[in-house]
C-alpha positions as CSV (number, residue, x, y, z in Angstrom):
1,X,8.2,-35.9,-28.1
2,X,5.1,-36.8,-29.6
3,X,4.9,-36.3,-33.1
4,X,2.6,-34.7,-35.5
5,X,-0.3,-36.6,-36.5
6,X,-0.8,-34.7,-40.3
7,X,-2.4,-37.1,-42.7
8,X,0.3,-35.4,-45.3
9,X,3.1,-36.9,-43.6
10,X,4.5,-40.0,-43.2
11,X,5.3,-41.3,-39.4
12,X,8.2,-43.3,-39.0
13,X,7.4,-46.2,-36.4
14,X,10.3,-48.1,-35.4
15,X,9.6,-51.8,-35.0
16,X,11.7,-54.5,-32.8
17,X,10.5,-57.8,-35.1
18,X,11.2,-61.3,-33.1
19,X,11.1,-64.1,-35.6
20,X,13.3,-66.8,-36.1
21,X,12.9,-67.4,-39.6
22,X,14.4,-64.8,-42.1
23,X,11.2,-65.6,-44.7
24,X,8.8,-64.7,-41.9
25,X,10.7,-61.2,-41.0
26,X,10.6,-60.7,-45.1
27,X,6.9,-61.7,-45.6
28,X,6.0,-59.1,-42.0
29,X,7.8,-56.6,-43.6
30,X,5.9,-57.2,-47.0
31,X,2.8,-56.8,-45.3
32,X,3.6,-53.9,-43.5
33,X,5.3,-51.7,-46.1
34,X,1.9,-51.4,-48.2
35,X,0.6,-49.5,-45.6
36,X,0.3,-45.9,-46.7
37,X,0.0,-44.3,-43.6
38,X,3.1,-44.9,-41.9
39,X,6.6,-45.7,-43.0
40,X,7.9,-49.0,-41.1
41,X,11.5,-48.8,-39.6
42,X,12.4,-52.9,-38.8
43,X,15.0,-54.6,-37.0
44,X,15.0,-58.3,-37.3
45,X,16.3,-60.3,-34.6
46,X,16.0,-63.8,-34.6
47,X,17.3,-65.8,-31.6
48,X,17.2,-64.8,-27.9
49,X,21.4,-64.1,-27.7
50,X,20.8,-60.8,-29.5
51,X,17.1,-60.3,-28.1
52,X,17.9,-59.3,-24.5
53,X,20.1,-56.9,-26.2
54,X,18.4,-55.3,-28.3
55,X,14.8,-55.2,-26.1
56,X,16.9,-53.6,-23.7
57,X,19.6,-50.8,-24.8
58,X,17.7,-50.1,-28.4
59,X,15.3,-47.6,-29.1
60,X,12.0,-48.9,-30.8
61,X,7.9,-48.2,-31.0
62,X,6.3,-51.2,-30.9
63,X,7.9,-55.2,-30.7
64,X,6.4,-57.5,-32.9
65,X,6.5,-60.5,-31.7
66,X,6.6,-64.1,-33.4
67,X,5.0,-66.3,-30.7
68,X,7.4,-69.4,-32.1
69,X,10.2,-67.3,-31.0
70,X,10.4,-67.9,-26.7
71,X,12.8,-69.8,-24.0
72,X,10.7,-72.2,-23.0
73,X,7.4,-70.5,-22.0
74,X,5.1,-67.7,-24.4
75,X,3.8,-66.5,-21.3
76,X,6.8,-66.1,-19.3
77,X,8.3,-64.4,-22.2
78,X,5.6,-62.1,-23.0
79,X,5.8,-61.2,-19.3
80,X,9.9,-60.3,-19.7
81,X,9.0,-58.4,-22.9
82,X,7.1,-55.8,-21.3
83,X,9.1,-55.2,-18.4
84,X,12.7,-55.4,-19.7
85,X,11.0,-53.4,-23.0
86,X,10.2,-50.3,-21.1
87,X,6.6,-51.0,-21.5
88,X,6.9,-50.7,-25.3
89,X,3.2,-51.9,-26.5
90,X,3.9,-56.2,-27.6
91,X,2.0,-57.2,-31.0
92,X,1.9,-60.6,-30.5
93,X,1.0,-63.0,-33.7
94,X,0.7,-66.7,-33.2
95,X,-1.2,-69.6,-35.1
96,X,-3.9,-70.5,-33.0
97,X,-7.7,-68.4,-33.2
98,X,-7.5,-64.8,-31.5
99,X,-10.8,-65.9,-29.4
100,X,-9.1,-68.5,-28.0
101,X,-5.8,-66.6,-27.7
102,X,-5.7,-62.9,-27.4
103,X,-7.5,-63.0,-23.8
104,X,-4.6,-65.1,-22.0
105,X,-1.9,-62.8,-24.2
106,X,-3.8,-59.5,-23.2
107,X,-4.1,-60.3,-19.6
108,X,-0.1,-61.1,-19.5
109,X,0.9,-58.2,-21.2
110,X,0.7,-58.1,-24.9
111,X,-0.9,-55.1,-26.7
112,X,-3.0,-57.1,-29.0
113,X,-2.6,-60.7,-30.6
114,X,-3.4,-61.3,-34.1
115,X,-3.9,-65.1,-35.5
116,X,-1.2,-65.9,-38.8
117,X,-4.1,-67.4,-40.5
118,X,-6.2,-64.5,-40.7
119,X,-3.0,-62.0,-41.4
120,X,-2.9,-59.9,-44.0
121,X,-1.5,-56.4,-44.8
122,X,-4.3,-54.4,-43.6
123,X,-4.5,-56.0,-40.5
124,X,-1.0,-56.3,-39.8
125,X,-1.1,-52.4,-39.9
126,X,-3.7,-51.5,-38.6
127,X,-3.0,-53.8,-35.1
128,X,0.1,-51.6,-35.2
129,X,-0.9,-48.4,-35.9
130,X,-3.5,-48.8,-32.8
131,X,-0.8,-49.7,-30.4
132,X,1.5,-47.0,-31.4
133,X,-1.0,-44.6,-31.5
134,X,-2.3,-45.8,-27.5
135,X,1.6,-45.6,-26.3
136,X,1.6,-42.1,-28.2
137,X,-1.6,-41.1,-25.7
138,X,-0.2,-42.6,-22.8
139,X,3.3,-40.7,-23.4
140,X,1.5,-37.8,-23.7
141,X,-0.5,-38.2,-20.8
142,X,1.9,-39.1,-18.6
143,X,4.0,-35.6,-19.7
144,X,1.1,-34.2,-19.1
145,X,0.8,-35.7,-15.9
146,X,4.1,-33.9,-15.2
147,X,3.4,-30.7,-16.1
148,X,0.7,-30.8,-13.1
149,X,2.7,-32.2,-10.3
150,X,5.0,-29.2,-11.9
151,X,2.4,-26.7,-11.2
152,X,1.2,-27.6,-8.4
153,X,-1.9,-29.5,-9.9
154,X,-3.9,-31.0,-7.8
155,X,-6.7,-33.4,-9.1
156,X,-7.8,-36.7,-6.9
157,X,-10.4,-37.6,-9.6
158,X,-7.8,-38.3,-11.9
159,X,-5.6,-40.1,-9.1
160,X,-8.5,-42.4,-8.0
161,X,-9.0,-43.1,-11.8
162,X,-5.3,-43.7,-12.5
163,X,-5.2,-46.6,-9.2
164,X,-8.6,-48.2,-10.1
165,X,-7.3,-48.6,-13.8
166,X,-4.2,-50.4,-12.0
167,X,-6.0,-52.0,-9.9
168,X,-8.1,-54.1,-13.2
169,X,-5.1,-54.7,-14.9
170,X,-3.6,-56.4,-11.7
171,X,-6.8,-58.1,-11.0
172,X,-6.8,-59.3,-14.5
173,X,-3.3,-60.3,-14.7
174,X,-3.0,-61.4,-11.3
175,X,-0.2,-59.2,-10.3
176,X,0.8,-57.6,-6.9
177,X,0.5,-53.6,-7.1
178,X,2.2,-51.2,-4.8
179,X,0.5,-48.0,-3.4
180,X,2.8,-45.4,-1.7
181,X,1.7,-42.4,-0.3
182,X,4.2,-39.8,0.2
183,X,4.4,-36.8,3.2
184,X,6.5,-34.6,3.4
185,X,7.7,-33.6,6.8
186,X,7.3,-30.2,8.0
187,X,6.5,-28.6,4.4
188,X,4.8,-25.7,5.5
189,X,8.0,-24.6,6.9
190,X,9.3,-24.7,3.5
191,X,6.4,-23.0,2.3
192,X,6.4,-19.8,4.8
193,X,10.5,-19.5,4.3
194,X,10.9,-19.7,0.7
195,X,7.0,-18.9,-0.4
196,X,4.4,-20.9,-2.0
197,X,5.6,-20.8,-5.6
198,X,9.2,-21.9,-4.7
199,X,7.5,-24.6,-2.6
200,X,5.8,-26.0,-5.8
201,X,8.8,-25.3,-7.5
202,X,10.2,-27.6,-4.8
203,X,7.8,-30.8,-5.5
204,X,8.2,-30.1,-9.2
205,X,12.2,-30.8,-8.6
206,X,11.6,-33.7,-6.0
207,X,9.1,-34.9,-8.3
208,X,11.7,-35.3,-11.3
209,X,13.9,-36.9,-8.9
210,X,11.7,-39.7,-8.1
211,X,10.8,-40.0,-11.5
212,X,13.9,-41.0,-12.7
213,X,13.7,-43.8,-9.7
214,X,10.5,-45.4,-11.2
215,X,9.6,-47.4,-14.5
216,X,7.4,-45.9,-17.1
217,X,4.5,-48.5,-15.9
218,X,4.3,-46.7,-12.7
219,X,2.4,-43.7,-12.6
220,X,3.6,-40.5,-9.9
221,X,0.8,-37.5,-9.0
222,X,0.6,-34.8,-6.1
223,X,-2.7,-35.6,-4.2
224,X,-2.2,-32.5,-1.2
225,X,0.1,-29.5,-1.0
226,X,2.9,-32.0,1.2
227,X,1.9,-35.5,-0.3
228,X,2.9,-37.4,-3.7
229,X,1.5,-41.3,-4.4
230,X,3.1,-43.6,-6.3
231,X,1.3,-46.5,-7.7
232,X,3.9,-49.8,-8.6
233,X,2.3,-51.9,-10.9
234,X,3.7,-55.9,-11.1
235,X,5.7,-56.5,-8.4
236,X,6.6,-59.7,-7.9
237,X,7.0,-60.0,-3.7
238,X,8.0,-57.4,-0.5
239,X,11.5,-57.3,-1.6
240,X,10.7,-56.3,-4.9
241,X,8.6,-53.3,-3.5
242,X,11.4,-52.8,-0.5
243,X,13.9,-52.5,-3.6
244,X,11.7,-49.1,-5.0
245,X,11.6,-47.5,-1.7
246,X,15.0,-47.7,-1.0
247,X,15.6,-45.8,-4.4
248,X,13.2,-42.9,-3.1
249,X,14.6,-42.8,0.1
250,X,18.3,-42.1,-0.8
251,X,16.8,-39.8,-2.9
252,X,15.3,-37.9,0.0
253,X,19.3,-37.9,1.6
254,X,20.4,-35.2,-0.7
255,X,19.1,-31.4,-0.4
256,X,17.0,-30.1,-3.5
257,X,17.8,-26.8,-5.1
258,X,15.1,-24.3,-5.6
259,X,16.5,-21.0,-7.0
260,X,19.9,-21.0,-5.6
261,X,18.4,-22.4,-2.5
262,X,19.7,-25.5,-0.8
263,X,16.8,-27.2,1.0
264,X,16.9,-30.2,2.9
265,X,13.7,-32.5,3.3
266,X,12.8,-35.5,4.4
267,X,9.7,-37.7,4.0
268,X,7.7,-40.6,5.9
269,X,6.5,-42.9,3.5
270,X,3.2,-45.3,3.8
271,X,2.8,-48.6,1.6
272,X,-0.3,-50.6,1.3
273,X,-0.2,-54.0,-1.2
274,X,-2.8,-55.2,-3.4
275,X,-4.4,-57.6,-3.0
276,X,-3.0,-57.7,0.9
277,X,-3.8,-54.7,2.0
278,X,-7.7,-53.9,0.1
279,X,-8.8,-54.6,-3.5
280,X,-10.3,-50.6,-3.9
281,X,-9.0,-47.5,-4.4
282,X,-10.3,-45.8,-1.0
283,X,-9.1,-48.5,0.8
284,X,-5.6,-48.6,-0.1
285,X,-5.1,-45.1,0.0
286,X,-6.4,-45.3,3.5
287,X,-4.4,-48.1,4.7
288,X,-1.5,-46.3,3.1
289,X,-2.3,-43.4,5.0
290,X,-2.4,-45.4,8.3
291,X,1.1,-46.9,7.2
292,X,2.6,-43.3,6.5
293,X,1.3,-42.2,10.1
294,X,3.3,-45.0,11.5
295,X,6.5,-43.8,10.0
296,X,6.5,-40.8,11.2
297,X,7.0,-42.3,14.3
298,X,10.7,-42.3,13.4
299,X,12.8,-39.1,12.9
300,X,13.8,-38.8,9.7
301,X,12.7,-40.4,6.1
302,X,11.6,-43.7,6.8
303,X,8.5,-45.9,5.5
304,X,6.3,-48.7,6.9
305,X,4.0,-51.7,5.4
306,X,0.5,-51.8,5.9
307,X,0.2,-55.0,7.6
308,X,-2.4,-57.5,9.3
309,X,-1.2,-56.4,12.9
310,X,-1.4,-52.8,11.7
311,X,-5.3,-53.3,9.8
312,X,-6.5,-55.0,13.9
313,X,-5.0,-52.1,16.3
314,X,-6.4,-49.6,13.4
315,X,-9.5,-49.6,14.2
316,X,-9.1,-49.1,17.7
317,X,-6.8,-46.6,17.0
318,X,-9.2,-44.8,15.4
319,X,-11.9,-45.0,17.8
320,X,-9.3,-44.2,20.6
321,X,-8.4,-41.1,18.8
322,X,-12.8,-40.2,18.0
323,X,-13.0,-40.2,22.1
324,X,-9.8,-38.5,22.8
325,X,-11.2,-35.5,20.8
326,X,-14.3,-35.6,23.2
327,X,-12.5,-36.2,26.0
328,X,-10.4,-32.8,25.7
329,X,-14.2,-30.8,25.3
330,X,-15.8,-32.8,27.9
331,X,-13.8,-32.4,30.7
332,X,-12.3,-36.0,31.4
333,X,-8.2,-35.2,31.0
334,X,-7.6,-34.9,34.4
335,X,-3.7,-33.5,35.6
336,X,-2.0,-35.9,38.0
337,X,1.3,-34.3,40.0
338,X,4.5,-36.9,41.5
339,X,6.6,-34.1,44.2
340,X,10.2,-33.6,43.3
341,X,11.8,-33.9,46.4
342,X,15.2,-31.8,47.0
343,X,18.2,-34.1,48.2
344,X,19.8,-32.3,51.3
345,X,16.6,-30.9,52.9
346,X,14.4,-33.6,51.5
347,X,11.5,-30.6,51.2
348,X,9.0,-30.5,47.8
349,X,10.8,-28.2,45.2
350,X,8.1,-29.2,42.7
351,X,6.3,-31.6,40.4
352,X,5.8,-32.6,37.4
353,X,2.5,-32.4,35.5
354,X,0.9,-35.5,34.8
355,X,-1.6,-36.1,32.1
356,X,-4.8,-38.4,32.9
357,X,-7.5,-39.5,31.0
358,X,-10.8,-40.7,33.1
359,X,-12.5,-42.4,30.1
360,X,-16.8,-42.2,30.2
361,X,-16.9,-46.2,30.8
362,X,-15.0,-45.9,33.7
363,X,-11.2,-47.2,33.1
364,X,-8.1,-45.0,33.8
365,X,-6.6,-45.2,30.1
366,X,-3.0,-45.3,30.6
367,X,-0.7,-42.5,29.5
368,X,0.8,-44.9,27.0
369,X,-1.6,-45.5,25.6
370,X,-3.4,-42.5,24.2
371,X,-0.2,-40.2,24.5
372,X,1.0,-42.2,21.0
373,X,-2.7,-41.2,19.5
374,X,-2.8,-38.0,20.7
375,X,0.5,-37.9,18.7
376,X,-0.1,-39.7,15.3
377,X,-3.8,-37.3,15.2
378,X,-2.3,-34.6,16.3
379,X,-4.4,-33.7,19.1
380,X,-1.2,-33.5,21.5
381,X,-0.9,-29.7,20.2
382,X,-4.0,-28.4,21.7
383,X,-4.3,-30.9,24.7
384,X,0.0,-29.9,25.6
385,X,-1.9,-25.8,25.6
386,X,-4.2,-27.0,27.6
387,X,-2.1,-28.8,29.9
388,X,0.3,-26.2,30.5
389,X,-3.2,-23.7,31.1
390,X,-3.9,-25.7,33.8
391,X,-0.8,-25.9,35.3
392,X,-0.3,-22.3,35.3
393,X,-4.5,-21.9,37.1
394,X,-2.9,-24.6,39.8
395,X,0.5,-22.6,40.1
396,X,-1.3,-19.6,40.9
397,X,-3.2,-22.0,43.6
398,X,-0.5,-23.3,44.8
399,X,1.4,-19.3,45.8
400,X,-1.9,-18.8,47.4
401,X,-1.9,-21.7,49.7
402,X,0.9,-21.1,50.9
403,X,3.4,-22.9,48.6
404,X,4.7,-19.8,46.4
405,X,7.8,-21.2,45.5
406,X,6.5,-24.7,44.3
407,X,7.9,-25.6,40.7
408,X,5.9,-26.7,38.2
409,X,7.0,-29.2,35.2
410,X,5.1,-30.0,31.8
411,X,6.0,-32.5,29.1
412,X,6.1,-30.7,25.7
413,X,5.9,-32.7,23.0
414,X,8.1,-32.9,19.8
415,X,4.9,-32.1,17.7
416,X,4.5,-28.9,20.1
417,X,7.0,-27.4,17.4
418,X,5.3,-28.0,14.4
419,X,3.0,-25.0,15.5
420,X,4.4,-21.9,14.5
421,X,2.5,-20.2,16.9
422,X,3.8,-22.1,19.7
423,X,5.6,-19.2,21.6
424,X,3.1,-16.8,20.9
425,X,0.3,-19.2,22.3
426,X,2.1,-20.1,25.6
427,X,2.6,-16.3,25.7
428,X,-1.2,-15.3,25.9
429,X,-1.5,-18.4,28.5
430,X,0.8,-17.0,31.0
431,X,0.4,-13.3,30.7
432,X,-3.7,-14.2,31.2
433,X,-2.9,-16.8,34.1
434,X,-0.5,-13.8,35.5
435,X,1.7,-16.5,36.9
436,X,4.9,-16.1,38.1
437,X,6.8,-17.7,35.2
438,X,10.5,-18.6,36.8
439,X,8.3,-21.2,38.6
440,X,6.9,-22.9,35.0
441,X,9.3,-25.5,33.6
442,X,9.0,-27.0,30.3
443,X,10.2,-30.9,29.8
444,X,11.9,-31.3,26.4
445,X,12.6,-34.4,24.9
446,X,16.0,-34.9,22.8
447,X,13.8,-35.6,19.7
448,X,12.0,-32.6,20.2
449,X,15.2,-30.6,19.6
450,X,16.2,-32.4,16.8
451,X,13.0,-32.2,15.0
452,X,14.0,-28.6,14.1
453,X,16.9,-27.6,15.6
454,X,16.8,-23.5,14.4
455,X,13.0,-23.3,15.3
456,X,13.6,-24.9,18.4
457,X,16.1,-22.9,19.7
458,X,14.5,-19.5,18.5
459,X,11.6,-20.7,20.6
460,X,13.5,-21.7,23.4
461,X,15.2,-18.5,23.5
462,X,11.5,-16.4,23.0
463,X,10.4,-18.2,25.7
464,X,13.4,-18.2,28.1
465,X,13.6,-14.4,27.7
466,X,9.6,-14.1,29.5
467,X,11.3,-16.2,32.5
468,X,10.7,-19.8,31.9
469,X,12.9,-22.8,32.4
470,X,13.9,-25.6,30.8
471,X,14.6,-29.5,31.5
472,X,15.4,-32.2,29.5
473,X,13.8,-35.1,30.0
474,X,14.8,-38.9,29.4
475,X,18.6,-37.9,29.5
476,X,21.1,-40.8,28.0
477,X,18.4,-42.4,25.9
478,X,19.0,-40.3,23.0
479,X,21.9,-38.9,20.7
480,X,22.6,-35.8,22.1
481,X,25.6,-35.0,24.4
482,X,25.7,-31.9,27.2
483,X,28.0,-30.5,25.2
484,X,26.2,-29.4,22.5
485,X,23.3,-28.6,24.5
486,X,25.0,-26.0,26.4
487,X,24.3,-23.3,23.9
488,X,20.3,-23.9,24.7
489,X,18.6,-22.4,27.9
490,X,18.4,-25.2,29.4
491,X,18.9,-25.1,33.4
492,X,18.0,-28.9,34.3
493,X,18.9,-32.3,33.2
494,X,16.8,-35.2,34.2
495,X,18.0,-38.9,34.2
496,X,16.1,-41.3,33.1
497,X,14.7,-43.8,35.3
498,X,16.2,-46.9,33.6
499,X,19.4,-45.6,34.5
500,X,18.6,-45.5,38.2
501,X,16.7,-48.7,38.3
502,X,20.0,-50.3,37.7
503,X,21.6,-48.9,40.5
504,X,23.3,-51.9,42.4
505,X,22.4,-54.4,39.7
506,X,24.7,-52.5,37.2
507,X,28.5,-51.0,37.8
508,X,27.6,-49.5,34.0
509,X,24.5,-47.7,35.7
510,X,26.6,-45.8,38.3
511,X,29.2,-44.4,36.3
512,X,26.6,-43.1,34.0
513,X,25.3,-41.6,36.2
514,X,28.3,-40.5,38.0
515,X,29.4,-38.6,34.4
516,X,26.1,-37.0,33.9
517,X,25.7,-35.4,37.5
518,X,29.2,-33.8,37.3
519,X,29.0,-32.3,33.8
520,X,25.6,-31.0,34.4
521,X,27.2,-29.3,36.8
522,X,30.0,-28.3,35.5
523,X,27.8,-26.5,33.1
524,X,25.3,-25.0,35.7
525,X,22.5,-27.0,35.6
526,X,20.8,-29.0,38.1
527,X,20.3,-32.4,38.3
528,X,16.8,-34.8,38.9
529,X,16.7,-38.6,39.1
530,X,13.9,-40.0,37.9
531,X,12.4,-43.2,39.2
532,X,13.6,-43.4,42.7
533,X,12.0,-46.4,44.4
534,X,14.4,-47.8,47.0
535,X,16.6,-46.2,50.0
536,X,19.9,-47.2,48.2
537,X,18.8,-45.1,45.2
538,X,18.4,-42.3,47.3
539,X,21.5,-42.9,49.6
540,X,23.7,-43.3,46.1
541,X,22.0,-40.4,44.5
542,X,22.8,-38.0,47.9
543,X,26.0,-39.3,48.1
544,X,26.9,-38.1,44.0
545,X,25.2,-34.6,44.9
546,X,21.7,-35.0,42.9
547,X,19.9,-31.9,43.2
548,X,16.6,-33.8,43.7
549,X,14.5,-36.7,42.8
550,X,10.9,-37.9,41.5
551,X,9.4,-41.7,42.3
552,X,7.4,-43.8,44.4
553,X,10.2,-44.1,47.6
554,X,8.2,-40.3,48.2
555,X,5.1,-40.3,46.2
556,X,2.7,-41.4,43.5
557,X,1.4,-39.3,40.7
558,X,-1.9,-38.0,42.3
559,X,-4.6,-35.6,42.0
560,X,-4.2,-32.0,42.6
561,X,-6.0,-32.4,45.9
562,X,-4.6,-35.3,47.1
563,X,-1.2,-33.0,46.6
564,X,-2.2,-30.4,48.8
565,X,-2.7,-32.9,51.6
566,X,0.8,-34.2,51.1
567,X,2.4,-31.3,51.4
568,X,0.6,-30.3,54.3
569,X,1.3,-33.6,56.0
570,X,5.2,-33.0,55.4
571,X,4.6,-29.3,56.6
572,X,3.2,-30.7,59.9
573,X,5.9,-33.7,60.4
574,X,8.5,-31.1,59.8
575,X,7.4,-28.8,62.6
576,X,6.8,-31.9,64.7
577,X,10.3,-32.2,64.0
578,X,11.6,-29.5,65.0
């Protein structure tokens, strides 16, 4: 606590004196004690056995520091005093002239440097009483720092302020300095279940936590309602930095308590490096932005580098995402459809929705490409509505050309669920489409479910009840197992096409696929093979009793017109057939 600053009373300031000679400590503590405005407190310790001791487990205000007094090297001294010193302010007092001194000490750390020549007991105190009266502002700015993140307090100002402050001092001492930004996943969840003030209540918690993780140098502030950045002043290298995060992330592994309330979160966390990564503010919080993007490209907390690599694809990235955005208004997504092909009869049960992108210069961007972007923007939440609005216009097609029973598949995405209004949009699209639903399918991802499983499943169940299916897609390349997915609504498994690829390459491959065919079954649900491409995938796949298949030994992906002529060309063979 800060204390009083009445002219009528006397502050104690404790003060850490490294000397080695015991007429020195006498003649600073001469000096010092004819101050009237503060009643020194000194410790003398005079050799480096009992310094590391004593600058690290006892409590003191300021360290004055005898420049005679070091292991080899002032500066590399200096430099341990104000780490392993908790940042204490260092009064450092040498022989030579303080203009040709106190810029090198400064720059390294010290709090001031005063020359023994010119020394004498005003000077001496007043040096001190200025750097015990800075910590005192800084302590009290960084509690008050506290008490906003607390509240809630948001104020970017003082955030860009704080980082361009820490950015001179690195510049001038030549250190590395660490920016992370902090999001945390999913937090408006938090904030409709347990309301906003318990959601503040919640970063005011999380907050202390991470606190206790960091030095006093290092400076912690809320910058948006989900997102805290940490600025780590002089750090020495990557591992240094890597060292930090890991702290924070273990923090993240245990649930915070808000009122009684156990609530698990987890974070994705962005780091960008000075001078690596950008030399200004903006820059650094932007590259740290792109970095915390990236990691949320793994489930759970986890954190990623700003890097060289990540700085070239960036701006591409960016650009890709600018004309993603136009091409959802103007018209140039495009839905491609690949037949699934039933087993026994070998007739079209359905197809999976395809999305395309016919880019303004001409190209056919591939799905791989700007799927990820539509992901890390976020646009894959109104372009997956809009997919599944045009399946259900082409379903409606489809019944009244004569294919009424045709299936149709979409892909929804993980990030489909971090809409709250995701069953009550797909809802509207149907009921306006007036579509038969029993023949709309929804493809879910195992990382879709695990995102959030209780939200997934209440949706699952909304939307099962209005007649729509569900598949999982990419079976086997995940975590999950049928048997705990057998309390979901889902009526068809799909296995992945690496799986079936391997087919007569890989004994592994067949039994795999041997296991997953019969417990889908044994739990009801039908089976597809992706990525059938040969005769003896097919023959194998019959032979196990595969419901149906999808790949190029039947068709491409194509256009929705292109479709229609497929299916009438196996209409006519049929009837030729017969």
């Amino acid at each position: 606590m800060t204390e009083t600053m009445d002219p009528m009373i006397l502050s104690t300031v404790r003060i850490l004196v490294l000397v080695p000679e015991h007429t020195d400590y006498l003649w600073y503590g001469a000096l010092l004690r004819n101050n009237y405005e503060m009643t020194p407190d000194l410790t003398w310790c005079p050799d480096l056995a009992d310094c590391e001791d004593l600058v690290g487990n006892a409590r003191f205000d300021v360290i004055l520091w005898d420049c005679v007094l070091h292991g080899g090297s002032e500066l590399a001294f200096l430099q341990y005093l104000t780490v392993a010193g908790d940042d204490k302010p260092v009064l450092a007092v040498g022989s030579e002239a303080e203009r040709l001194r106190a810029p090198e000490m400064i720059i390294n750390g010290a709090a001031d440097y005063l020359s023994k020549g010119d020394l004498n007991a005003w000077a001496l105190s007043r040096a001190v009483r200025c750097v015990w009266y800075r910590q005192q502002v800084l302590d009290s700015a960084q509690g008050q720092l506290s008490r906003e993140v607390a509240s809630g307090f948001i104020n970017r100002d003082l955030f860009f302020d704080r980082l361009r402050q820490a950015l001179l001092r690195a510049e001038r001492g030549e250190h590395r300095l660490a920016l992370l930004h902090i999001n945390l996943d999913d937090f408006r969840t938090v904030n409709e279940s347990l309301g906003y003030q318990l959601g503040d209540q919640l970063m005011l918690n999380l907050a202390d936590r991470l606190r206790k993780a960091l030095r006093r140098v290092d400076s912690l502030m809320r910058i948006g309602g989900d997102e805290l950045a940490i600025i780590v002043e002089k750090v020495e290298d990557s591992l240094d930095i890597t060292q930090v995060i890991r702290k924070l992330v273990h923090i993240f592994a245990e649930p915070i308590i808000v009122e009684g309330h156990s609530v698990a979160v987890s974070a994705s966390l962005g780091v960008a490096t000075y001078p690596e990564a950008g030399d200004s503010p903006e820059t650094l919080l932007r590259r740290a932005n792109r970095a915390m993007f990236e990691a949320k490209r793994d489930t759970g907390t986890s954190y990623r580098f700003y890097n060289r690599q990540l700085h070239v694809t960036a701006g591409r990235q960016l650009k890709l995402e600018s004309d993603l955005r136009n091409a959802l208004r103007g018209g140039e997504l495009e839905l491609y459809y690949q037949p699934r092909v039933d087993l026994v009869t070998e007739e079209v049960r359905g197809v999976e929705c395809l999305l395309r992108w016919n880019h303004p210069d001409g190209t056919l961007v591939p799905p791989d490409e700007f799927i990820p972007a539509a992901e890390r923007s976020g646009l894959i939440v109104p372009i997956g509505y809009w997919v599944i609005e045009q399946a259900c216009q082409r379903l409606r097609e489809a019944a009244e050309r004569g294919y009424p029973g045709l299936v149709f598949a979409v892909n929804l995405s993980f990030r489909q669920f971090h809409d709250r209004k995701m069953t009550e949009t797909i809802f509207r699209i149907i009921y306006n489409a007036n579509v038969d639903t029993s023949l709309l399918e929804l493809e879910l991802t195992e990382s879709a479910m695990m995102h959030d499983p209780e939200y997934a499943q209440r949706c699952l169940r909304e939307l099962n009840q209005l007649g729509i299916s569900f598949a999982l897609d990419d079976f086997g390349t995940g975590f999950s197992s049928l048997s705990n997915l057998q309390h979901l609504p889902i009526s068809l498994v799909k296995i992945d096409k690496s799986f079936v690829q391997e087919l007569g390459v890989s004994a592994d491959a067949e039994h795999i696929i041997r296991a997953i065919i019969s417990l889908s079954h044994s739990l009801q649900m039908s089976v597809v093979a992706e990525g059938v491409e040969t005769e003896g995938q097919f023959d194998f796949l019959r032979q196990q009793h595969c419901d149906e298949v999808q790949g190029y030994y039947f068709a491409r992906p194509m256009p929705w017109q292109q479709l229609i002529d497929f299916l009438e060309g196996r209409n006519r063979l049929a009837c030729l057939k017969q």
